[in-house]
N, C-alpha and C positions, 0 to 999 in steps of 0.2 A: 781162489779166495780173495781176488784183488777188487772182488766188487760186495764185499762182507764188509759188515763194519760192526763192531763193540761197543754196547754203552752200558756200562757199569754202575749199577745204582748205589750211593754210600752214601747217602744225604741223611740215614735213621739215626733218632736218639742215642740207642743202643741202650736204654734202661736198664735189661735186662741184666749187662754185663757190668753194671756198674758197681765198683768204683773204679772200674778199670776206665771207665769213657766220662772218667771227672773231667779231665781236663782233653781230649780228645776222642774223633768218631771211633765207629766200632772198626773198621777197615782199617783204624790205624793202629792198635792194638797190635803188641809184638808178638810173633808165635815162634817157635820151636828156637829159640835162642838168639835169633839173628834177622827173621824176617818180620814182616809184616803182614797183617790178613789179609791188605787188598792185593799183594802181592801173585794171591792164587788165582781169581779171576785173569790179571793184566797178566800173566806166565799160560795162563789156560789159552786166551787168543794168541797167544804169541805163539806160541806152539801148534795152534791152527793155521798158521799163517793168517792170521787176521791182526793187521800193521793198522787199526785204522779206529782208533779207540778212543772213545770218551769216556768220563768218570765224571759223573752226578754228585756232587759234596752241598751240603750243607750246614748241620751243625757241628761243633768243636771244630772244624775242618784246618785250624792251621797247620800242623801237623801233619795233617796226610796228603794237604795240598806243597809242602814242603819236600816230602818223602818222594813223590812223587815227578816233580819236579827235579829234584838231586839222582832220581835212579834212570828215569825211561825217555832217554836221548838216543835218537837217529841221527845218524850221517846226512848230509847234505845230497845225497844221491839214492836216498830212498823217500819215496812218498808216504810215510806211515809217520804215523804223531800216536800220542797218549795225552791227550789235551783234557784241564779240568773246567769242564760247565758246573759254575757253583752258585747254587740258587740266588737269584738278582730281582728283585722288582722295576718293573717297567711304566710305563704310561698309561698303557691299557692294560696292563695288570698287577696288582698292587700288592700281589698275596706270594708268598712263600710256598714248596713244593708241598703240597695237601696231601700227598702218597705216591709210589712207585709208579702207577700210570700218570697222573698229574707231571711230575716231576718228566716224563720223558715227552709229555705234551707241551711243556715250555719250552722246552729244546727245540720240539721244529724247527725254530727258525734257525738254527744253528747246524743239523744236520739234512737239513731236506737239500739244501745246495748242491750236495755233494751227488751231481749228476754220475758218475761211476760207481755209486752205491748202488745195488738190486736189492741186500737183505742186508737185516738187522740183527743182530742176538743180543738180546736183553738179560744180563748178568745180574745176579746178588753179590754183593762188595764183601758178603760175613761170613764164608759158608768153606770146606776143605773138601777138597775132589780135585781130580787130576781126569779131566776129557777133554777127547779131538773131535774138536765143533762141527770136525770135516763129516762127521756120522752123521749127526742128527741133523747137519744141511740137507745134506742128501737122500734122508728119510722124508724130509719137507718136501723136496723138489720130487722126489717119485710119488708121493701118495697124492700130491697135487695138495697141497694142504694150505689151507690160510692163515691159520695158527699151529703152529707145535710147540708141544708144554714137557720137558723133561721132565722123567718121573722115576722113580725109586719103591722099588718095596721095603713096606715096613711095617711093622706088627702092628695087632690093636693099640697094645698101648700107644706104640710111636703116632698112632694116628689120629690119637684124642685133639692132637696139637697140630696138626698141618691139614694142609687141603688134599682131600682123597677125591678121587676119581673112580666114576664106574665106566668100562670101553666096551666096547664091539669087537670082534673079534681082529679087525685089522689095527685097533689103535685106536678108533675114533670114542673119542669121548663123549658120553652121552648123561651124566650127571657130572656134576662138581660140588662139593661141600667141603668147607673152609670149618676145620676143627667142629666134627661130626660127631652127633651125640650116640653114645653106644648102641642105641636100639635102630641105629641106622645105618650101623657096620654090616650085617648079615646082607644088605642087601646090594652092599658095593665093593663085594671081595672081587679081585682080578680074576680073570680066568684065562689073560694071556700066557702062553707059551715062558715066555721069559722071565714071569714074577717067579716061577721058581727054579731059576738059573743059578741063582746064588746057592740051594740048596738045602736050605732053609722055609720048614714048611710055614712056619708061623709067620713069616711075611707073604700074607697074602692082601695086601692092600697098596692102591700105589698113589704113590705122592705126589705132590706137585715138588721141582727143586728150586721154584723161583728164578728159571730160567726158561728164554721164550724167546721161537723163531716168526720172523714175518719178514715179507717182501716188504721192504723201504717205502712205497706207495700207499701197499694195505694198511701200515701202520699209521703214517699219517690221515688216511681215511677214516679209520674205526674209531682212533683217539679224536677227533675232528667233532666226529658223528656223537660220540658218548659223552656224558659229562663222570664217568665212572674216574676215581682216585686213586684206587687201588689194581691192580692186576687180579692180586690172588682172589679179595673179598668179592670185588663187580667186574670187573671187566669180560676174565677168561667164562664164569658166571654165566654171564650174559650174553656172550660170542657164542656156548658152544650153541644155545638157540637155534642161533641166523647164519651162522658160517662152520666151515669144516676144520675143525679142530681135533687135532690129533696128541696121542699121547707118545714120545719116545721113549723108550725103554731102557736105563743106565746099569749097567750090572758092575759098575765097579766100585768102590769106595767112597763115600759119601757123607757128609755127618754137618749139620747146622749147628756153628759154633757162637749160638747165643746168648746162651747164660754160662753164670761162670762156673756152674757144673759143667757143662757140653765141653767147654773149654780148656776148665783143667784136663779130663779125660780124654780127652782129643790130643793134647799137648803130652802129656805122661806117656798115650798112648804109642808115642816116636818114640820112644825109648827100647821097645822089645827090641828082638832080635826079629823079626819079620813082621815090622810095623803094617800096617794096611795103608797107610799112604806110602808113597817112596818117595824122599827128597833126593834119593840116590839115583834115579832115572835118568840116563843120561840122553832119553829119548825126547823125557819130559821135563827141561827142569826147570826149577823153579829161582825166577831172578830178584835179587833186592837190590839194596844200595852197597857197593861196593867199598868199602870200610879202609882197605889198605892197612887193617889191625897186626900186630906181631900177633904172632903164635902166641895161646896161653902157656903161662908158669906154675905146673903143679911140684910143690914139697912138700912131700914126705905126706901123701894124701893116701886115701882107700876108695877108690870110687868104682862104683859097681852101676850096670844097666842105666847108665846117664849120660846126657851131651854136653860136653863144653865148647862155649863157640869161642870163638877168638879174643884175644887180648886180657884174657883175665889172668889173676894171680891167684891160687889158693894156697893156703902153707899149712902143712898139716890139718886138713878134711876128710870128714868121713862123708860120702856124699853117697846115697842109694836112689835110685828111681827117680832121679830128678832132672832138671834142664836148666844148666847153668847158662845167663845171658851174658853179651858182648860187655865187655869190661867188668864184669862182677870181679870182688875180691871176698875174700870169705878166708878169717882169722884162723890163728892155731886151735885145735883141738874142737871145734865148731863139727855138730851134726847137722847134715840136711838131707832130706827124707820126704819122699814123695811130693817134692815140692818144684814150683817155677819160681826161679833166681829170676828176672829179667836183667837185669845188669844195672848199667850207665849209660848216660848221652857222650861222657867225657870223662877225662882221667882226671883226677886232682892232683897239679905242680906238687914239689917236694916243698914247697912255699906254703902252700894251702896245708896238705899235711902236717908241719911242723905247727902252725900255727892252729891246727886242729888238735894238737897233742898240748902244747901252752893253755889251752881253753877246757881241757877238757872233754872237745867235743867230737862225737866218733868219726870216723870218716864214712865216705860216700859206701856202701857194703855192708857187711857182715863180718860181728866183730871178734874176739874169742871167746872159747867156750860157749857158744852158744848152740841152740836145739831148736832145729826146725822143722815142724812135722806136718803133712797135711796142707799147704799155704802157699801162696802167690804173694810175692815180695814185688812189686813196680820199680820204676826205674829210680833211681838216684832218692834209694830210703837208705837211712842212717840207721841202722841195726849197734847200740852200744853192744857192750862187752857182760858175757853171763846170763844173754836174755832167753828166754825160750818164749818161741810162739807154737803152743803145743795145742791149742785148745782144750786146756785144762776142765774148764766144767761142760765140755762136749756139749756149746749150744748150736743151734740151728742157723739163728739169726742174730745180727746184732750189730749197730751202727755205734761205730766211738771215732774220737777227732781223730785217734793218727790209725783207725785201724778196721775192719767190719768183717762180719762173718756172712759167709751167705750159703747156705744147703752142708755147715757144719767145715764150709773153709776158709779158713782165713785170709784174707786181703789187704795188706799193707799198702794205700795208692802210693802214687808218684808223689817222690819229694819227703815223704814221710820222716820223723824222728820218734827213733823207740830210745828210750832211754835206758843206761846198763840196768842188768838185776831186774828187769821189766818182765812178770810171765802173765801172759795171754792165753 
């Protein structure tokens, strides 16, 4: 694998996930208590032995270009980097990353050097899966393939929204449609062996996961050749044409965490008892930034099917189904309830406390007595005393200064101030 290399694309808006990507990319968004999204791509090559990685950033990106920086350091005796290519205008080109394929056509110049590179794999920076890249190389390298497209079964519905693929019986794809109108489902159900691996007959259609093998040469050839922007929309499109493009087959755990449904659900979803992803892998695991946090302080709490990551204090909590983040504090007598704590960036001195108690003004957390159901709190919101964020008139939608609902859940960004007695 020492002639693989990783390029990680995190350059998107991330619209969909907002208010979470108000002030940061989507890849930089905290998941399960303590991590990071981009975390899972950079842990998936590392775990392939692939030491040789770029990440593609663009917008919000200080933050992730931050995180990144603080967590993925090599010794002096190993040749692997996690270097960030962050979109830059040039002399002869004046334009910012136009899409996924665009954005790894400006790169060239950046990675074509790299004479001991053979292949490439082309990552999504937003997405939770746990795979060994060492498979679907080596599905590339046997079937002689110019392209390979990872893929996923997934039901009609799931497939109103991604690119489906219709194959041949070894994998080779022979249609592509990028969010496919229903009357065009019957004619691009799978019939490989492996879409019904998982066991589940209703997944009979297979996805694209946004992730894509090619010889280091051919890519620069094909992106050379096309003025195509996209991967998913023209490119693969347009490839399976003229070249041999193949599908691989992923049977394990998979889920696009783009909006902030996908998201909460995906998050709550670590909570069971035999989660679909595993952060407990010790085969596979998954690395962030290494924190040096004390143990959390729980008093006199009740907490059922939920994570607490490190350094936080609760003092009498009731907490069910939820994901307490790194430095959360959360008052006496406080309910939370299917909910993501994210925490803090930092503790507040007994200086700032006091002088938050002289003012009136709540501290960084969750204050007493308060009720949280349903909802995603961001990092260093001020939750007073008595508030409940219960979505009381159970709306759908809805954008207010310190707060927004979206698909009926609530979202407090970064930074936020709720005031005590406050119900939402």
């Amino acid at each position: 694998m020492q002639d693989v290399m990783g390029i990680v694309l995190s350059g998107g808006r991330g619209q969909r996930l907002y208010p979470l990507t108000k002030e940061r990319s989507k890849p930089a968004v905290p998941l399960a208590g303590k991590y990071r999204i981009i975390d899972i791509p950079i842990s998936n090559c590392l775990n392939s032995n692939i030491n040789k990685i770029f990440v593609l950033t663009q917008f919000n990106s200080a933050s992730l270009n931050k995180h990144i920086v603080q967590t993925y350091k090599f010794d002096m005796f190993n040749s692997g980097f996690v270097d960030i290519l962050a979109a830059e205008q040039t002399p002869d080109n004046p334009n910012w990353f136009q899409g996924t394929a665009d954005a790894v056509r400006q790169s060239i110049k950046h990675f074509a050097p790299y004479d001991d590179v053979n292949y490439v794999v082309v990552l999504s920076g937003d997405q939770l899966y746990q795979m060994d890249f060492r498979h679907i190389l080596n599905f590339h390298v046997e079937n002689h393939a110019d392209i390979t497209v990872a893929a996923f079964a997934v039901t009609a519905e799931e497939a109103a929204n991604l690119g489906i693929m219709k194959t041949q019986q070894r994998g080779r794809i022979v249609e592509f449609h990028e969010k496919p109108r229903p009357e065009v489902l019957p004619d691009v159900k799978c019939t490989l062996p492996a879409c019904g691996a998982s066991g589940d007959a209703s997944r009979e259609y297979l996805a694209s996961m946004g992730i894509y093998v090619f010889e280091k040469n051919f890519l620069i050839k094909v992106l050379t050749e096309s003025t195509a922007t996209d991967f998913g929309k023209e490119l693969i499109p347009e490839a399976i044409h003229r070249y041999a493009v193949y599908a691989y087959v992923f049977d394990g755990y998979w889920t696009d965490i783009g909006t902030v449904r996908s998201f909460y659900e995906a998050n709550l979803g670590l909570t069971s008892n035999l989660p679909q992803f595993n952060f407990y892998d010790l085969k596979m695991p998954i690395y962030t930034h290494p924190r040096n946090l004390p143990g959390s302080k729980l008093n006199n709490c009740n907490i059922h099917q939920s994570i607490i990551a490190e350094g936080c204090i609760l003092n009498g909590a009731d907490v069910k189904h939820s994901i307490i983040g790194v430095r959360s504090r959360i008052g006496g007598g406080s309910t939370v309830k299917n909910s993501i704590i994210m925490g803090a960036d930092y503790f507040e001195t007994a200086e700032e406390l006091e002088q938050n108690s002289i003012k009136k003004f709540p501290n960084i957390g969750i204050g007493n007595h308060c009720t949280i159901i349903n909802a995603i709190i961001d990092k260093n919101a001020r939750i007073g005393d008595n508030v409940s964020i219960i979505n009381a008139h159970n709306l759908q939608e809805r954008d207010e200064a310190n707060y927004s609902i979206r698909d009926g859940i609530i979202v407090v960004p970064k930074g936020s101030f709720i005031a005590g007695g406050t119900v939402i």
